[in-house]
Backbone bond lengths (Angstrom), bond angles and torsions (degrees), N, CA, C in turn:
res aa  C-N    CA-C-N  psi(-1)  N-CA   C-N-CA  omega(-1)  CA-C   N-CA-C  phi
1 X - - - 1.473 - - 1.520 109.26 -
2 X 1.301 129.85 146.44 1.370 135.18 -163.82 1.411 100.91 -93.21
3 X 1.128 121.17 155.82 1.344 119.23 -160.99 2.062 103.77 -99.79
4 X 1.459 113.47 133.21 1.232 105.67 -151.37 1.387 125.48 -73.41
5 X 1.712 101.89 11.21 1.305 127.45 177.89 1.596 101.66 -59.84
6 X 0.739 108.43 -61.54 1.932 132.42 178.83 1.545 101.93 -25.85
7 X 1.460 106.85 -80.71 1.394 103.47 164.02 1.288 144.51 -11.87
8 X 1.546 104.51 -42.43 1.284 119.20 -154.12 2.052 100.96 -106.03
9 X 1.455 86.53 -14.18 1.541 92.42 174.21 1.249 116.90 100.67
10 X 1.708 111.32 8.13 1.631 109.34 -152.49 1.666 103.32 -118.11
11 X 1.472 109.45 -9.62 1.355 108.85 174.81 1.650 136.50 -46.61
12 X 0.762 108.72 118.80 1.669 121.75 -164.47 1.704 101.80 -26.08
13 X 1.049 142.95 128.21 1.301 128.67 132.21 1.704 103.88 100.60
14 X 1.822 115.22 -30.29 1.630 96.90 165.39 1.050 106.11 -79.18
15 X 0.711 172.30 -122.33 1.844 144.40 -79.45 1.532 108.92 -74.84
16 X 1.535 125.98 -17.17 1.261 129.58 143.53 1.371 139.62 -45.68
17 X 1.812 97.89 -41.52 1.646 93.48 174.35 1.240 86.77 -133.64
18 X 1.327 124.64 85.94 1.465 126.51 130.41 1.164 129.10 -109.20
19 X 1.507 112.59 -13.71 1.265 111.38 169.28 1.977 102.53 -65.62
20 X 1.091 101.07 -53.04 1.397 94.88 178.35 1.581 123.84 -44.99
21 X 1.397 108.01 -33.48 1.648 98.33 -176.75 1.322 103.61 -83.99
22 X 1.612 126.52 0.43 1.267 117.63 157.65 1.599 128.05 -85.43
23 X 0.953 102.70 -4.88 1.594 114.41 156.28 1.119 116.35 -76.67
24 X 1.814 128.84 -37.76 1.314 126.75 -164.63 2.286 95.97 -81.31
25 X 1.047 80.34 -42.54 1.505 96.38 173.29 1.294 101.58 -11.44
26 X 1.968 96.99 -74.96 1.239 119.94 -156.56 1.482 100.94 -49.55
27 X 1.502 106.54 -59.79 1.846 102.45 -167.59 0.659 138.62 -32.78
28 X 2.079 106.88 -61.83 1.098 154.36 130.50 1.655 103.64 4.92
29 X 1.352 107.65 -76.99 1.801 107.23 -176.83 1.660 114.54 -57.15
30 X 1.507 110.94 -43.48 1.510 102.40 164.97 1.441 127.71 -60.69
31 X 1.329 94.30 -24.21 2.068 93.80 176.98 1.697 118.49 -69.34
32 X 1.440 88.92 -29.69 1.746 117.47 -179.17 1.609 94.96 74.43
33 X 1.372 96.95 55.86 1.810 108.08 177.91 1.780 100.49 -122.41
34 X 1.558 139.56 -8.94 1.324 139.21 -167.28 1.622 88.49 -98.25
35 X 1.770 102.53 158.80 1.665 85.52 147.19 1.219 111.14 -92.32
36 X 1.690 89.26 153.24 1.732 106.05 158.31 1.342 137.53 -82.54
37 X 1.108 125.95 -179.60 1.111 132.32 -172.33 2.279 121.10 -64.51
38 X 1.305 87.70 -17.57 1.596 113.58 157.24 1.281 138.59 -70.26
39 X 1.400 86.55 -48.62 1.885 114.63 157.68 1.290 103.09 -52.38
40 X 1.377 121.45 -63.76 2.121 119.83 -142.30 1.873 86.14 -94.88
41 X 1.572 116.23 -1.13 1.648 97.64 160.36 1.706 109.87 -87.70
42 X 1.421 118.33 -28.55 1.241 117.46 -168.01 1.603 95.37 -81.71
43 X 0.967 119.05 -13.36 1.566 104.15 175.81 1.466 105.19 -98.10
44 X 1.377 128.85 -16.59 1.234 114.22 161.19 1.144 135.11 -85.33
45 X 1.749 113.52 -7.46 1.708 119.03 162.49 1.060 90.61 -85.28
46 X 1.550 165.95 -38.28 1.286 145.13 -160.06 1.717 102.34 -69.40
47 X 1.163 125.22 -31.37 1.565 140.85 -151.31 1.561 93.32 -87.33
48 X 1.846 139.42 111.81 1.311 118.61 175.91 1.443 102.56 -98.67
49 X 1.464 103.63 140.47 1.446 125.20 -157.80 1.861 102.32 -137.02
50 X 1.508 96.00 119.44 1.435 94.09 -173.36 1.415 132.41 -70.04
51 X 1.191 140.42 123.27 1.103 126.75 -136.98 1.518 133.95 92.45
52 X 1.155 120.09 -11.36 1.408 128.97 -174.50 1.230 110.09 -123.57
53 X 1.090 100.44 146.56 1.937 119.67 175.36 1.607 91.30 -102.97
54 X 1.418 118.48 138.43 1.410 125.68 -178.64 1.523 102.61 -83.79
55 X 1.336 104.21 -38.64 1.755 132.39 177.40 1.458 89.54 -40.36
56 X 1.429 115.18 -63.34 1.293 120.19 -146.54 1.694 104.57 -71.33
57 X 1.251 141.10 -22.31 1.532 131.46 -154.97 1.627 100.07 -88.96
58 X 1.094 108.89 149.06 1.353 127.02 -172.04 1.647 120.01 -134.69
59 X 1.151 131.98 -165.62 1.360 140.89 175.33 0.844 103.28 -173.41
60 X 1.753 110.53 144.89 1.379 127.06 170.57 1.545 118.37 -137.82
61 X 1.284 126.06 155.89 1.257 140.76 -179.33 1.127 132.85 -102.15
62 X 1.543 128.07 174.24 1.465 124.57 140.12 0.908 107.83 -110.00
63 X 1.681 97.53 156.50 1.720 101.51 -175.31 1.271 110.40 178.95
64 X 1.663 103.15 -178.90 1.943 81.27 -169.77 1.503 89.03 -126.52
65 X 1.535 110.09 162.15 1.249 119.95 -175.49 1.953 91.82 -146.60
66 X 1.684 87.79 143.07 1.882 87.12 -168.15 1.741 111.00 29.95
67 X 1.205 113.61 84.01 1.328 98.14 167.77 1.374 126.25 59.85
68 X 1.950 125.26 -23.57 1.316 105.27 -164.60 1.543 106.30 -121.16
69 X 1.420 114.65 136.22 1.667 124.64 -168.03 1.337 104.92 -53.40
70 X 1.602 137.58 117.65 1.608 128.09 155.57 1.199 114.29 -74.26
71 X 1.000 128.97 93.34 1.347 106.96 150.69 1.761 135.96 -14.15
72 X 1.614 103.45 160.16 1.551 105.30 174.64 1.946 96.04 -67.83
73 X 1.155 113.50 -49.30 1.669 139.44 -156.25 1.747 85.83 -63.70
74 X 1.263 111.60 -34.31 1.288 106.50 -176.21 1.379 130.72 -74.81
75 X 1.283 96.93 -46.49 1.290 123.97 178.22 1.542 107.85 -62.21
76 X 1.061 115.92 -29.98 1.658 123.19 -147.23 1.928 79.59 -81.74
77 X 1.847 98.34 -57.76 1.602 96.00 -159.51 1.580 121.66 -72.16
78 X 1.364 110.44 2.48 1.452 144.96 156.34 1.786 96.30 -61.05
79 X 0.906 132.10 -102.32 1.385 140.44 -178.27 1.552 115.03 -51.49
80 X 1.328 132.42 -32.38 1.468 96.54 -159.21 1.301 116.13 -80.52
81 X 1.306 130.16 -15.70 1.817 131.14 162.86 1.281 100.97 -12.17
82 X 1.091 127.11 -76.59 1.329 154.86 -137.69 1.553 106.96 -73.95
83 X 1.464 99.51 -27.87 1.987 107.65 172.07 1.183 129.92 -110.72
84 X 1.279 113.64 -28.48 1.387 143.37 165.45 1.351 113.52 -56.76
85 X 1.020 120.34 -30.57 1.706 111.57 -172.91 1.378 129.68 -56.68
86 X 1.616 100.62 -32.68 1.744 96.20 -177.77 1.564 97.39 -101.82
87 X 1.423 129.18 -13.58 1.476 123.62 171.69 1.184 96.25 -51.05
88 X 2.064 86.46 150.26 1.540 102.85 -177.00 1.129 145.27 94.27
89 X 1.517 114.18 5.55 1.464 124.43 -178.94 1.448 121.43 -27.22
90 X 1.587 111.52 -21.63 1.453 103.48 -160.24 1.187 112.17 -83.05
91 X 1.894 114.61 2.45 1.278 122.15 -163.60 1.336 128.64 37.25
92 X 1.709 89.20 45.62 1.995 98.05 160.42 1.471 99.63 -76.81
93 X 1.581 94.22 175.93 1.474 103.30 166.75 1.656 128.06 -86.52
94 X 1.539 104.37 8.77 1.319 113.96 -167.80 1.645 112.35 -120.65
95 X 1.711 116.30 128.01 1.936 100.85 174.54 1.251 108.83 -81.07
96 X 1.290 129.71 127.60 1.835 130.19 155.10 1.400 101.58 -86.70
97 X 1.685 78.77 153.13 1.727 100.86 -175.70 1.581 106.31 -158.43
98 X 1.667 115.43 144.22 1.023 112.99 160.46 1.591 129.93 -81.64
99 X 1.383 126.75 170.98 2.027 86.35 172.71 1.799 70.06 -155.30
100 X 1.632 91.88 165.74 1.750 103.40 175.96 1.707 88.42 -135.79
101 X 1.366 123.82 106.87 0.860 115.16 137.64 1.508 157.63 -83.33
102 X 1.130 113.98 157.82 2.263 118.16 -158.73 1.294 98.64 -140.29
103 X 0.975 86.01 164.32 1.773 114.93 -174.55 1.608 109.30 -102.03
104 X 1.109 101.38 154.69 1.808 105.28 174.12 1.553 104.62 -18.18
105 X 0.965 110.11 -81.78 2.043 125.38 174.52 1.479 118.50 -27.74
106 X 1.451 112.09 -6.69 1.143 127.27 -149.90 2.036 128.86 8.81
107 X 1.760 77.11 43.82 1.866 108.15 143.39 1.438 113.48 -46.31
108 X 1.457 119.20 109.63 1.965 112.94 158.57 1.193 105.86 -64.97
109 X 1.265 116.80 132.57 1.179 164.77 152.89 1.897 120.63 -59.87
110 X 1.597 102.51 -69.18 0.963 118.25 -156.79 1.657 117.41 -160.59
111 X 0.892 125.84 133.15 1.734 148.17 159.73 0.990 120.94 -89.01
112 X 1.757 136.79 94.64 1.116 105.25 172.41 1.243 86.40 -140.75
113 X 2.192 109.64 -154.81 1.386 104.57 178.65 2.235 95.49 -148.41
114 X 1.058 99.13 -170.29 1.738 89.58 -158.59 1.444 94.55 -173.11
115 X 1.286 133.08 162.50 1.571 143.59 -177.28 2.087 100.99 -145.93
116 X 0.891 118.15 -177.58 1.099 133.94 -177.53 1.380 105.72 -176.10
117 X 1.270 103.94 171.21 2.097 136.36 -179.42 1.535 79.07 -68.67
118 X 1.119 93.20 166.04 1.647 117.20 165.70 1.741 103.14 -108.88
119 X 1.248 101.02 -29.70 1.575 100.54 175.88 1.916 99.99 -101.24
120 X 0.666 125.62 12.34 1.690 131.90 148.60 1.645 96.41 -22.51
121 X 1.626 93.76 108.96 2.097 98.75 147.40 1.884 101.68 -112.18
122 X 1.132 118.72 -7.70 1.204 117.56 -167.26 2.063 98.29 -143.78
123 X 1.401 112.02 172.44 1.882 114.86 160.27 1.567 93.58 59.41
124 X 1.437 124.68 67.80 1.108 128.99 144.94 1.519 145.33 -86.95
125 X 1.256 72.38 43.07 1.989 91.39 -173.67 1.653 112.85 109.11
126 X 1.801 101.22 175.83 1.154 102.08 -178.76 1.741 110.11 -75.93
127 X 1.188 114.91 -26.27 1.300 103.33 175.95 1.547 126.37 -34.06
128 X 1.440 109.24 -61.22 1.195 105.64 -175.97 1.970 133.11 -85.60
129 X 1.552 100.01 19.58 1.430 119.26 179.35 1.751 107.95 -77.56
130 X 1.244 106.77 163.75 1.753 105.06 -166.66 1.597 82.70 -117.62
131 X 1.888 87.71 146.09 1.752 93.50 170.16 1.345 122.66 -98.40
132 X 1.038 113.61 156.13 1.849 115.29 -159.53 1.521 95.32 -129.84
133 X 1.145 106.42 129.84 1.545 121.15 174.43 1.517 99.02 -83.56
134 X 1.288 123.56 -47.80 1.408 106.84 167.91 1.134 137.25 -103.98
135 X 1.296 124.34 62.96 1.727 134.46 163.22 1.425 134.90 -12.87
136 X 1.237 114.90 -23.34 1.472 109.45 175.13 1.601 99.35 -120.87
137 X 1.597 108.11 173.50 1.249 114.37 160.20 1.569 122.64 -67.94
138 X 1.112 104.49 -29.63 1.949 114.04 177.59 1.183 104.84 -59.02
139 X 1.326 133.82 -49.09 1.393 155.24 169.55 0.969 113.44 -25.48
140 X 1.576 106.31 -70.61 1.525 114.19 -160.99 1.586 105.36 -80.38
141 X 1.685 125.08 -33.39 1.038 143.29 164.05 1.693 116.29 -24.01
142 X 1.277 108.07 -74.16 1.472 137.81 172.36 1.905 114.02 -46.48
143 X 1.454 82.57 -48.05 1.981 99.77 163.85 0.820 106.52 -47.49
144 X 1.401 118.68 -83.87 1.930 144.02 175.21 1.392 90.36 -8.78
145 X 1.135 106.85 -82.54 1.901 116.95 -161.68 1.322 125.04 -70.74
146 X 1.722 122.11 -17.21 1.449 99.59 -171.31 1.522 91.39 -111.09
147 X 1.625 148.84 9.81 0.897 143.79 -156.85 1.419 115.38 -118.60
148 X 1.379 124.36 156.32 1.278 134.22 -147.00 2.155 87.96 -97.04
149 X 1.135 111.07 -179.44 1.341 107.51 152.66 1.770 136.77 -102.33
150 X 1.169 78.86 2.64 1.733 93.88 163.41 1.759 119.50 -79.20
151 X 1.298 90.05 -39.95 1.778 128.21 178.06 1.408 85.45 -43.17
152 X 1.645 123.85 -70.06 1.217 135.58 -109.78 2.167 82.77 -106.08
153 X 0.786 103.76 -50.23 1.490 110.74 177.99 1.475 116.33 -78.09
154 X 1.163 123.17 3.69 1.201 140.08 -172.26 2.038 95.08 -106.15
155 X 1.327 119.09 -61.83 1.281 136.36 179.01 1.606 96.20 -47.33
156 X 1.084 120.74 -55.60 1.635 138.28 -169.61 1.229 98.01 -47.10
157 X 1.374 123.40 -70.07 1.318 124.98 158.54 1.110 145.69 -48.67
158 X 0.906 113.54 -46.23 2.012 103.13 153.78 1.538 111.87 -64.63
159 X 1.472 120.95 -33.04 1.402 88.97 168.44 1.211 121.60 -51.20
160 X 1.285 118.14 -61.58 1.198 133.78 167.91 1.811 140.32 -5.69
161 X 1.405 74.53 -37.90 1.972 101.68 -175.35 1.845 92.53 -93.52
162 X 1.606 104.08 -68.48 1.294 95.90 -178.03 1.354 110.85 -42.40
163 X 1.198 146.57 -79.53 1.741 145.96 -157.63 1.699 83.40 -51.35
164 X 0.840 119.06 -68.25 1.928 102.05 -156.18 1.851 106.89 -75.91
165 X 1.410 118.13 19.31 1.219 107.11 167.86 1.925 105.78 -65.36
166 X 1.467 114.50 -48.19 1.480 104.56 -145.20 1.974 95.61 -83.07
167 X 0.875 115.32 145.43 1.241 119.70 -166.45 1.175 141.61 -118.34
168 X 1.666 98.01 -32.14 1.268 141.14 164.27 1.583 118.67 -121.63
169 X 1.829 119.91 166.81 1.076 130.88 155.62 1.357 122.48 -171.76
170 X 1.812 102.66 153.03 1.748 104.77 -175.50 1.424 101.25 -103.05
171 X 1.394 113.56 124.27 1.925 120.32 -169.10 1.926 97.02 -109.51
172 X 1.121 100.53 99.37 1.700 121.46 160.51 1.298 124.23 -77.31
173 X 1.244 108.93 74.12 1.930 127.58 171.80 1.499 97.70 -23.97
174 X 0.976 110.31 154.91 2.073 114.62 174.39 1.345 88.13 -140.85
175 X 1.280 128.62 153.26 1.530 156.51 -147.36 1.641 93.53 -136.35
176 X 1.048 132.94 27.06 1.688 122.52 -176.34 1.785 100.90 -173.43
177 X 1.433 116.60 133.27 1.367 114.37 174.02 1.777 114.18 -94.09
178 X 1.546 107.46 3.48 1.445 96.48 -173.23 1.453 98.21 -51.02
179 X 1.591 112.18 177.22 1.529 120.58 171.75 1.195 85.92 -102.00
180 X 1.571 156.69 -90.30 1.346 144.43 -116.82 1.888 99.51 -72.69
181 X 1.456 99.63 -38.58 1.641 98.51 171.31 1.502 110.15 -57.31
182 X 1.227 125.51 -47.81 1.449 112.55 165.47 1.137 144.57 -64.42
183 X 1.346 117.72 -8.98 1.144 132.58 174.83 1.465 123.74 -95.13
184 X 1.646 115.41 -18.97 1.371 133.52 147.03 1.221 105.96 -49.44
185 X 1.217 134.99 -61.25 1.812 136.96 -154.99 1.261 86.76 -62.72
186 X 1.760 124.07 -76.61 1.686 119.26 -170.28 1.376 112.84 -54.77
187 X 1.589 127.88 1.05 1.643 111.03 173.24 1.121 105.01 -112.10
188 X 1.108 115.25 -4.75 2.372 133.54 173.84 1.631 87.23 -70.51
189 X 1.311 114.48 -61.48 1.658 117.56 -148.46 1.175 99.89 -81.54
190 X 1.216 132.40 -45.66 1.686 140.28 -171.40 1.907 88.84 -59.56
191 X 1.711 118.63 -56.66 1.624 97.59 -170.21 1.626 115.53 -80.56
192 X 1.071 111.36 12.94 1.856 120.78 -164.98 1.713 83.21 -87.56
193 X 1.698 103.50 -61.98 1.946 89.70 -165.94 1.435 97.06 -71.19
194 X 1.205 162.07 -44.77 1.279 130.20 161.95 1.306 126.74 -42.15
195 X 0.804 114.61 -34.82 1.639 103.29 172.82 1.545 126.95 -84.88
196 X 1.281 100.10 9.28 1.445 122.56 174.96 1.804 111.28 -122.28
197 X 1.624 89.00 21.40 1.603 102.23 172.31 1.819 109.01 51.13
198 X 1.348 134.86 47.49 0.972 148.20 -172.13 1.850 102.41 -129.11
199 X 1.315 96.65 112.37 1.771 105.01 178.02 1.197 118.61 -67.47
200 X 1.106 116.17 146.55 1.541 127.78 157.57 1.411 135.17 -142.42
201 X 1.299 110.96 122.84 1.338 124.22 -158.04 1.605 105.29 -57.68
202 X 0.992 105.71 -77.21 1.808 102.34 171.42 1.617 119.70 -59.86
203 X 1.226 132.79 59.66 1.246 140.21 -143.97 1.588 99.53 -81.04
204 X 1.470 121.36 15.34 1.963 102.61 -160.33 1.499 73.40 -131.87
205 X 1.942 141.29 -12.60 1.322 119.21 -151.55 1.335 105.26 -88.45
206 X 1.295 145.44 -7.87 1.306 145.13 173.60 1.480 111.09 -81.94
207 X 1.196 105.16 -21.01 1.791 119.92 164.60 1.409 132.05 -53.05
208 X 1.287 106.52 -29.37 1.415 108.63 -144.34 1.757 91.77 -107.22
């Protein structure tokens, strides 16, 4: 059992070397010595979790098919028919889901959790939203003006890297719209892959 320090974000020495075990990740995944992303589903249908159909969890990618890039967003609205159907007993109008997203290496990344429309053609959660270093208009304003153009094409690019780090993800249908019930499942699943010695880069977001 992981010690409940971990949880809390305060454990000695990870949040120091996790970037590093995401390097080992990487190797690790080329040696075909880490688990994969196949692995941390079979350990999450083995794991019974209330609210969840094991049947039901899935993963999706990017990737290309004939030449053309899928998206994660794509992929996802490609597949979720197929899992979604019995989510939801409470007959809200909204599906919850947990999701773990990974990177190429299929390195965790992230724990979190997200809802959508049921009549959704587009805004399927937070998963698939892009992060913005500059959030407001003042922001970007202030950017505009005090920055060089190296600055400015330089920023472009790390956005760039950040949004296309995550690559993959495993999407866990939930059978209930309460919020505190949902928020149990993402703090069940976030301490299950630690305790199954499985890293995670954002190690406090299933916490909160």
């Amino acid at each position: 059992m992981c010690d409940n320090s971990i949880y809390k974000g305060e454990y000695y020495g990870y949040r120091e070397s996790i970037l590093e075990k995401a390097k080992e990740q990487s190797k690790s995944h080329k040696e075909g010595k880490s688990k994969n992303i196949h692995d941390i589903i079979s350990l999450l249908k083995s794991k019974k979790i209330e609210g969840v159909n094991p049947e039901n969890i899935f993963s999706i990618s990017e990737h290309i098919i004939d030449s053309k890039l899928i998206s994660l967003e794509d992929d996802f609205k490609k597949e979720y028919d197929d899992y979604f159907g019995e989510s939801n007993e409470d007959n809200s109008n909204k599906y919850h889901y947990v999701w773990i997203a990974m990177s190429e290496e299929d390195f965790v990344i992230v724990v979190g959790k997200t809802s959508f429309s049921k009549k959704a053609r587009s805004q399927y959660g937070d998963l698939f939203n892009s992060y913005n270093f500059l959030n407001s208009v003042t922001q970007h304003t202030i950017f505009e003006e005090i920055s060089t153009e190296d600055e400015k094409r330089f920023l472009k690019s790390l956005h760039h890297k950040i949004n296309n780090y995550i690559k993959r993800a495993i999407i866990i249908p939930i059978s209930s719209n309460g919020i505190d019930f949902v928020n149990n499942i993402e703090k069940d699943i976030g301490r299950y892959l630690i305790d199954k010695e499985i890293p995670i880069l954002n190690v406090e977001s299933h916490e909160k």
